[in-house]
Every structure is written in C-alpha cells, then in structure tokens.
VMD Tcl script that draws the C-alpha trace (Angstrom):
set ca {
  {-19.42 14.52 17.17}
  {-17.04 12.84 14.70}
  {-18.56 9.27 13.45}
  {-15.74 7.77 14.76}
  {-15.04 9.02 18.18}
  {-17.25 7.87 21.27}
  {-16.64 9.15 24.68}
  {-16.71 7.47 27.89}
  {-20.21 6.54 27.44}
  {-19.44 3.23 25.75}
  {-18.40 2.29 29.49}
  {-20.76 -0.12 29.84}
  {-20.22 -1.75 25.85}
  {-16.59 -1.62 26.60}
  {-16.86 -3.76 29.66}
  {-18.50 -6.49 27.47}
  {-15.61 -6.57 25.25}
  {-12.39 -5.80 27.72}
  {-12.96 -6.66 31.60}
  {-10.93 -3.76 33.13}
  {-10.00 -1.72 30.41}
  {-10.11 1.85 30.60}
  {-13.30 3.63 29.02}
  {-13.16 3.12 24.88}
  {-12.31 6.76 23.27}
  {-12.06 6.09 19.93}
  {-14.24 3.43 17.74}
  {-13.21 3.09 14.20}
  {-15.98 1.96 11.64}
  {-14.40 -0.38 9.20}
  {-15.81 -1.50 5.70}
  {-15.52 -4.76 4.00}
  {-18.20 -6.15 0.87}
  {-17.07 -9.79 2.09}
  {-19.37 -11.78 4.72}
  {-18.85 -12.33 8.65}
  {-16.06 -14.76 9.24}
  {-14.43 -14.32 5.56}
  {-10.73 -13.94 6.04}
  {-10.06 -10.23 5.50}
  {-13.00 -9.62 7.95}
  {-11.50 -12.02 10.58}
  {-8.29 -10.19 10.32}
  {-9.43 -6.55 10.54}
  {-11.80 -7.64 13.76}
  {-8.27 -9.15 14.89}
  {-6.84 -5.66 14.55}
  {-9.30 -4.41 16.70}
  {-8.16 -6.96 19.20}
  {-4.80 -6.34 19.10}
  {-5.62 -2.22 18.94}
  {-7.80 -2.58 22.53}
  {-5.03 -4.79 24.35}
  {-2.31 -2.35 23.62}
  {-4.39 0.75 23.89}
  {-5.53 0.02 27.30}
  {-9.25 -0.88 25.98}
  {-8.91 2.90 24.08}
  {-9.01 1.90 20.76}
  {-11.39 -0.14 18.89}
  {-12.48 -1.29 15.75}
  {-16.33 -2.14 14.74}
  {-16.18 -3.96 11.43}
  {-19.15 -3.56 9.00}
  {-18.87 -6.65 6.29}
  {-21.31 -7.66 3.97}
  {-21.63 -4.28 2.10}
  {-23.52 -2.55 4.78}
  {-21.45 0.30 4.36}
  {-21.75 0.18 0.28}
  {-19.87 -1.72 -2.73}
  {-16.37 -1.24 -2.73}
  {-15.79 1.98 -5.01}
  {-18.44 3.80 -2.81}
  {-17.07 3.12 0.57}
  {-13.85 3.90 -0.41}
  {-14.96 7.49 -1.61}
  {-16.55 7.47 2.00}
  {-13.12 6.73 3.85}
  {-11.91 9.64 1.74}
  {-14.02 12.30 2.98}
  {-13.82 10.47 6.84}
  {-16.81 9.32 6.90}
  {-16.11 5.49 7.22}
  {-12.62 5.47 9.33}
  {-10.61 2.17 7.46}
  {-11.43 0.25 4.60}
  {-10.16 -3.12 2.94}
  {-11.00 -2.86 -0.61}
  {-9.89 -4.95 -3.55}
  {-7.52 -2.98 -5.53}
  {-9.11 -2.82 -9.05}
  {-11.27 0.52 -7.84}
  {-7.96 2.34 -7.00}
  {-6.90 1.60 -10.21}
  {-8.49 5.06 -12.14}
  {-7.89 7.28 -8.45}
  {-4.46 5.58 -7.76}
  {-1.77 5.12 -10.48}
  {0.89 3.22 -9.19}
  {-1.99 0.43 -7.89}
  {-2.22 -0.48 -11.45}
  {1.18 -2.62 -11.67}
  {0.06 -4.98 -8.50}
  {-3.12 -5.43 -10.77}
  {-1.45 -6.20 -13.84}
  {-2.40 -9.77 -15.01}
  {0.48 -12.65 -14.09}
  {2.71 -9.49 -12.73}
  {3.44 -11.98 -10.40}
  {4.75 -15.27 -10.83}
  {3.47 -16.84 -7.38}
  {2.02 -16.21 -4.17}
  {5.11 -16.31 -2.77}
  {6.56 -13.66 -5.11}
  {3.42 -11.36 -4.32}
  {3.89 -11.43 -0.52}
  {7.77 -10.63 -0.89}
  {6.94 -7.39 -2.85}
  {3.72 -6.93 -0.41}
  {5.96 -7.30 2.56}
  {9.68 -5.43 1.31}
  {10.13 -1.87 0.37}
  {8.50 -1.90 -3.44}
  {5.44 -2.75 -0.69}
  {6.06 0.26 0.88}
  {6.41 2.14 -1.81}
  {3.13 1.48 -3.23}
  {1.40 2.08 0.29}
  {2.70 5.41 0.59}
  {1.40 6.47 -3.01}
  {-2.12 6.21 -1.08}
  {-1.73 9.81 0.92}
  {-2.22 12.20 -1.53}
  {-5.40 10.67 -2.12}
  {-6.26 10.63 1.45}
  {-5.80 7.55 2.38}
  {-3.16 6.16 4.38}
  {-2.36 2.50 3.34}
  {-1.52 0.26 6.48}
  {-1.20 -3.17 4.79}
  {-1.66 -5.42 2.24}
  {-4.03 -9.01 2.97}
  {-4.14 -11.69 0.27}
  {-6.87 -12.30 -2.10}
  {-5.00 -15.10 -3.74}
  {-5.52 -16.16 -7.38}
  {-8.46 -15.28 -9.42}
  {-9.48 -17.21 -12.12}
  {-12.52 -16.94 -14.76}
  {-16.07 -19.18 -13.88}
  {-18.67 -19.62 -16.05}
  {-22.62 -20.46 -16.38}
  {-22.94 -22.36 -19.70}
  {-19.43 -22.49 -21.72}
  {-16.78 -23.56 -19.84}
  {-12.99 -21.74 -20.83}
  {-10.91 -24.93 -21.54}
  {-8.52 -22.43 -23.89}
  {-8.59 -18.63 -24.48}
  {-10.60 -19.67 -27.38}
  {-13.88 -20.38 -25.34}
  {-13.19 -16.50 -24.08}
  {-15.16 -15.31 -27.29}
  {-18.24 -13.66 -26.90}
  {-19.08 -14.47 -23.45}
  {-19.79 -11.45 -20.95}
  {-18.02 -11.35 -17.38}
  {-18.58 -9.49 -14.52}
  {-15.20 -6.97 -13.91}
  {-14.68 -4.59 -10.88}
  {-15.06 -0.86 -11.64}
  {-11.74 -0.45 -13.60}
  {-10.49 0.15 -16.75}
  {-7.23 -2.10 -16.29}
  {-9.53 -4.78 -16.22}
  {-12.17 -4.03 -18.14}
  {-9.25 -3.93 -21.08}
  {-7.75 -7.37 -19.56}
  {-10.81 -8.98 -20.13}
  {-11.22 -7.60 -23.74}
  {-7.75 -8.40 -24.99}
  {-9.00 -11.82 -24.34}
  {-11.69 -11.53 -26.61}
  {-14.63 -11.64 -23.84}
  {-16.87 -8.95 -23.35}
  {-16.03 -6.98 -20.00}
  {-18.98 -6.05 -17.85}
  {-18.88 -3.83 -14.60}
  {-20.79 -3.86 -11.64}
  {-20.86 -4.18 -7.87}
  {-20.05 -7.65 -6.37}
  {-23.32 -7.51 -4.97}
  {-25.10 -7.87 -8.23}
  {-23.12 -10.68 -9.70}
  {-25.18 -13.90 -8.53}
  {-28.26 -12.37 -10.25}
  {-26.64 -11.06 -13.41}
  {-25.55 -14.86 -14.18}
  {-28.88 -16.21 -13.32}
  {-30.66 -14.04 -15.82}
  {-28.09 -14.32 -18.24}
  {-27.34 -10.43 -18.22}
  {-23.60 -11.69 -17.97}
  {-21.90 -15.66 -18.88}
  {-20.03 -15.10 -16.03}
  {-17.19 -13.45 -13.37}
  {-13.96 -14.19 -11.95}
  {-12.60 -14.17 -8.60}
  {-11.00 -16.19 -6.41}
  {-12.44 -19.68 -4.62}
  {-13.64 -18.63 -1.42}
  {-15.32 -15.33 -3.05}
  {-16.46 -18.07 -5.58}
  {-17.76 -20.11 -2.99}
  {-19.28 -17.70 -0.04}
  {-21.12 -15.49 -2.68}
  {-22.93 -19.11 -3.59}
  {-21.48 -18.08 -7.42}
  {-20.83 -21.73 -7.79}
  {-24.62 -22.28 -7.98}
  {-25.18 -20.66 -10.70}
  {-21.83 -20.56 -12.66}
  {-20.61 -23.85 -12.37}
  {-17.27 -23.75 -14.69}
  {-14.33 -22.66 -12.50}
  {-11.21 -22.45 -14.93}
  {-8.01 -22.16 -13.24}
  {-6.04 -19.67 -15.04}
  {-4.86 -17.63 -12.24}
  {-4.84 -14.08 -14.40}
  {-4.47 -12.68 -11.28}
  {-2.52 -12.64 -7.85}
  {-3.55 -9.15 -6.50}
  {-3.15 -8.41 -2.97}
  {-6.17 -6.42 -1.46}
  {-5.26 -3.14 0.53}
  {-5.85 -2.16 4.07}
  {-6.30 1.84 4.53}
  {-7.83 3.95 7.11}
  {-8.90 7.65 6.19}
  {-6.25 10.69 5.90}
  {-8.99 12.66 7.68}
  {-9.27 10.04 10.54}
  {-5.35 9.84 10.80}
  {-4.72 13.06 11.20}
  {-7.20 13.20 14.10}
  {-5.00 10.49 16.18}
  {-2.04 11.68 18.13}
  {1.24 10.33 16.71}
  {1.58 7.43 19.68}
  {-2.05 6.70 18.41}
  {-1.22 6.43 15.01}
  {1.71 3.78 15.58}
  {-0.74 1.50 17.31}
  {-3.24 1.49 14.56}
  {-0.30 1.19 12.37}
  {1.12 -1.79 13.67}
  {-2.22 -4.06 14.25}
  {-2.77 -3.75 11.07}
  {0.50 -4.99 10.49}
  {0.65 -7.39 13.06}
  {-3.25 -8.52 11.66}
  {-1.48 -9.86 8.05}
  {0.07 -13.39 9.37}
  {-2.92 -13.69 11.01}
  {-5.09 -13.06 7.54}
  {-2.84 -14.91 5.57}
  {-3.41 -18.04 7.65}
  {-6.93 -17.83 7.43}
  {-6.61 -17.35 3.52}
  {-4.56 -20.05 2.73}
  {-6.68 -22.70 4.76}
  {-10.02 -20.87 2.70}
  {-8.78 -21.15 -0.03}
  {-8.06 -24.93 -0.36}
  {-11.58 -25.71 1.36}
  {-13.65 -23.49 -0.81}
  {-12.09 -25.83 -3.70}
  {-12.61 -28.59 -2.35}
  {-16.35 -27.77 -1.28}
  {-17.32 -26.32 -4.48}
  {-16.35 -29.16 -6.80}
  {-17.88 -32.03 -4.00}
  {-20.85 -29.59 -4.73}
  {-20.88 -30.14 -8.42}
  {-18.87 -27.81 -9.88}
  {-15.89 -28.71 -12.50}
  {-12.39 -27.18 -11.70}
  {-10.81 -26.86 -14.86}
  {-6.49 -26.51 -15.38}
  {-5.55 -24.66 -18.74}
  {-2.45 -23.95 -20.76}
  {-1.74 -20.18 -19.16}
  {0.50 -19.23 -21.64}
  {-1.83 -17.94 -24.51}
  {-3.53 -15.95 -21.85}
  {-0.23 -14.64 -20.79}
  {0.80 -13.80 -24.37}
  {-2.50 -11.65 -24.45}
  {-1.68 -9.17 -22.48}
  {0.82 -7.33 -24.45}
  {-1.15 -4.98 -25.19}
  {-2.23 -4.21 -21.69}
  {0.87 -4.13 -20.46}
  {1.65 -1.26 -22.71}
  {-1.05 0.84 -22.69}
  {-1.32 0.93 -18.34}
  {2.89 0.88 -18.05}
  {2.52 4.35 -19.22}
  {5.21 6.26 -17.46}
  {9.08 5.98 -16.97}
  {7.77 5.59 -12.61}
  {5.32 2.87 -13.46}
  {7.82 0.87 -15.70}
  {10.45 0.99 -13.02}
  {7.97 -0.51 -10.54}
  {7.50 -3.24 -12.92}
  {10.87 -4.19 -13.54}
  {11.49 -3.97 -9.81}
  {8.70 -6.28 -9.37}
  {9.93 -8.96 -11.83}
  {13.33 -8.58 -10.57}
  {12.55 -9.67 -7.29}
  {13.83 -13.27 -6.60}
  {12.12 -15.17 -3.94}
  {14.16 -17.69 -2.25}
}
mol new
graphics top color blue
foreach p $ca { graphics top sphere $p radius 0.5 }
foreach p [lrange $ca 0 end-1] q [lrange $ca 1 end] { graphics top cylinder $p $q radius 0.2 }
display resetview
C-alpha cells in the first residue's frame, strides 16, 4: 500500500478528528525541521483542516515537524521519490536541484516584506512555482520566513568588518555558502539540527536565521549577538510530491491546491505576530539586538549577483523582480 493512502480503516481515527465525515481515504505525510506550533507547521496542519472540511473528511494531512522525517535537503529528496507526500522546506537546498529558486534567495533581492509577498503572490510567483515539476515536485505556495540576519557567540557584527574570520552555519547551498564568503566570513554547512552544538563547542562563531528560528532552536543561549542586517527576505516553499500528485484525481488535486493556498494568510498572520515576540523575548532574555549600516553588505554582493544571474532567463526574473512596485 502507498505510504500515503489509508483505507476505510482509519474509521474510527477519523471520527476523532471530523464527527460525521465520511471514512478518511487519503492521509498525506507532511515534513517540516521546525517545532510543533511554529508558524509554517500551524499553517500546513491548517491545510489539513481546510482539506477534510471540503473533502467530506477524505483528505487529510498528518504533519511531522521537528525533523522526524530528516533535515531539510533529505526530506525533500524523499518527497521526490513519493515517499514523504508534501514538504515545506527553506529554499536554500533547491538552490543546486532548482535554478530559477536561486533569484528569491539572492541577498536584499528584495527590498521589503511587502515587496516579497507581491512577487510571492502575482505571476513572477507563479512562475517560479511551476519551475518545481520537472523536478518532481509540484510547488503549491509560498509561506514567509521573514528576514534573516547574522548572530553570533563571542564577536558581535557591528559592521561587515567584524565578518572576518568568524565561521557561520549556512544551509546546504552554494548561493550561500558564496554570500557568506564575499563577506569575508567563513561559510560552514550543516543541518539545522546541529547548529546549537556547533556554537557551543566553538566548531562554528555562529549562524543566521530569522528571530523565531533564533529563538525556538534556544540559539540565543548560546549565540547571544543578533545583528540586524536583514541579508535576506526569502520566502520558504510549500510542495507536495509529483509522484503523490499524479495519484489524485484532478477534482482532488484542486482541493489540495487551494488549502494550501487558502493556508498562506493564515501563516502569514502567525509569522508576523512570531516574529515581533521572538524579539522581544530574546533580548528580555539577554541577548543584544544590534542595527547596522546595510549598505556595505549590500555593496558585497556584486560578485554574487554575477556569478548565480548566470543566464539571459535568470536575469529577466531579476529585473522583473526589482521592477515590481508595491503600492
């Protein structure tokens, strides 16, 4: 039996979840790294809500957080051989499988948050979502991640001076393993998971991500420099496998479709109230939030910009993206 199909014998599960619905057909196993109640997990278990009202009780969703399904660039070769059914996954590990996820990574491609969700939501959006399928995956949506910035153990960044030298964590990609580099740092991959103990024995000086990852993966405690440079505003990617999808009947696929459509306001909502608490908790706990003159980081990356904009399609996604005005 496929992994993600159970028959009417989830009966008696399903009347736990839905009074009255009709017997659950299909269960989709979902993978996120973050913890329970983080806001892309709260959104993609909203999904599943949305997916059993309009599916009659049909359709769910079980939603495995917390890594238990692997780090990110693992699960996401799992969803593409159907063995985990949807994944939300940072975009960094599509970078080297993906092409055109590289501009959304690009650091300070976008100029706000505000300027991210109108390309996330409008047809450059789409564009980028539908480059997923030959890879199979089908992209569904995008959730924010909002801005990450650079935290460190001993050395706080006050300028792009204080990059020099010091080691930091990077996800598994070569976009940002040069980012960090053309900074003058050292760049360092490994799986989120391993981050907390890599700054406590000093194998790395420190990471970068945004506040509530700061603040839920307890990275504050041992990293306590938080320097707001906001390199990035990547949105993180919703996709369920090409495998899976073509297993669902077309009616089927515009439900799952639209949840996780439908699941964004809700995820956004979440994020943006995160966000400003992990801040705030995180410096009542001790830590210093730092503000820094962007520009010199922004001058930088030059050199990124040309080596990943390396095709006549990916430079025409970039001007499309900086052309975008947001009202």
């Amino acid at each position: 039996m496929n992994v993600f199909v159970k028959f009417s014998a989830s009966v008696a599960i399903l009347a736990g979840l839905a009074t009255g619905a009709a017997s659950q057909e299909i269960l989709l196993r979902s993978s996120d790294t973050h913890p329970d109640g983080y806001p892309t997990v709260e959104a993609v278990k909203h999904m599943g809500e949305l997916l059993m009202e309009r599916s009659g009780g049909r359709i769910g969703i079980e939603v495995y957080h917390s890594s238990q399904l692997g780090e990110e660039a693992d699960a996401i070769e799992q969803t593409r051989l159907g063995v985990i059914d949807i994944i939300r996954a940072s975009f960094g590990p599509f970078n080297n499988i993906i092409p055109e996820t590289k501009v959304p990574s690009l650091p300070y491609i976008f100029r706000s948050v505000e300027h991210m969700r109108a390309v996330a939501d409008g047809d450059i959006g789409a564009d980028i979502l539908a480059a997923f399928e030959p890879h199979g995956l089908i992209g569904l949506a995008f959730y924010d991640a909002g801005a990450r910035s650079f935290y460190t153990s001993e050395t706080p960044v006050r300028s792009i001076e204080d990059m020099a030298g010091q080691k930091f964590r990077v996800m598994q990609s070569d976009l940002f393993v040069d980012m960090i580099n053309a900074l003058g740092a050292d760049a360092v991959p490994m799986p989120y998971g391993e981050v907390y103990s890599a700054i406590q024995t000093g194998v790395i000086d420190g990471a970068e991500n945004n506040p509530p990852s700061y603040e839920t993966a307890l990275h504050a405690e041992v990293a306590p420099y938080y320097t707001l440079d906001e390199h990035l505003i990547v949105p993180e990617v919703l996709a369920i496998s090409k495998i899976t999808w073509d297993r669902l009947s077309p009616e089927d696929q515009e439900l799952v479709r639209q949840a996780a459509i439908d699941s964004v306001a809700y995820q956004r909502e979440l994020w943006d109230a995160a966000e400003q608490a992990s801040l705030e908790a995180v410096a009542a706990a001790g830590s210093e939030i730092i503000e820094v003159d962007k520009q010199p980081f922004i001058d930088a990356m030059a050199p990124v910009y040309e080596q990943y904009v390396d095709t006549p399609e990916l430079q025409e996604l970039v001007d499309r993206i900086q052309a975008l005005e947001v009202e």
